[in-house]
Phi, psi and omega in degrees: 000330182304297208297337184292333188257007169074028181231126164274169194271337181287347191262337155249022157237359199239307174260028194261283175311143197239320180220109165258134176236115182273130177248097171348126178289168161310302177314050207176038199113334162228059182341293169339326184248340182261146204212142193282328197330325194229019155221116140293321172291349191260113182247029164256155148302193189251335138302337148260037148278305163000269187319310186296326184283321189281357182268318152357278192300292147032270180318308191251015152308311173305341184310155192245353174244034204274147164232133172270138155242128163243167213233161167225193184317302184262049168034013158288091196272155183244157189239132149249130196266142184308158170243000000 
């Protein structure tokens, strides 16, 4: 379907976007904050917080500008850069 409209998939993950940032859920390192308690909209465990964030992370690997922040315990986020 790309190709009929004359657009390649590498010119929308790459030249739509200037930066993607992904931010790691808390079930994801700082298990301990994360909590259904303070969000109403949020209805996963904290294992299919997980499972969603890692298909996520997935997805948006492709991006040539993704930067991951992930969060820990000690509320210290940390960034990795793609290589």
């Amino acid at each position: 379907m790309l190709k009929e409209i004359g657009v390649e998939e590498f010119d929308l993950l790459n030249k739509r976007y200037d930066q993607v940032v992904h931010l790691v859920t808390a079930a994801d390192g700082a298990e301990e904050y994360y909590t259904l308690a303070n969000n109403q909209t949020r209805k996963e465990n904290v294992e299919a917080a997980r499972k969603m964030d890692d298909k996520t992370r997935k997805v948006l690997f492709f991006f040539q500008n993704y930067l991951t922040l992930f969060s820990t315990s000690h509320q210290v986020p940390y960034l990795t850069f793609p290589k």
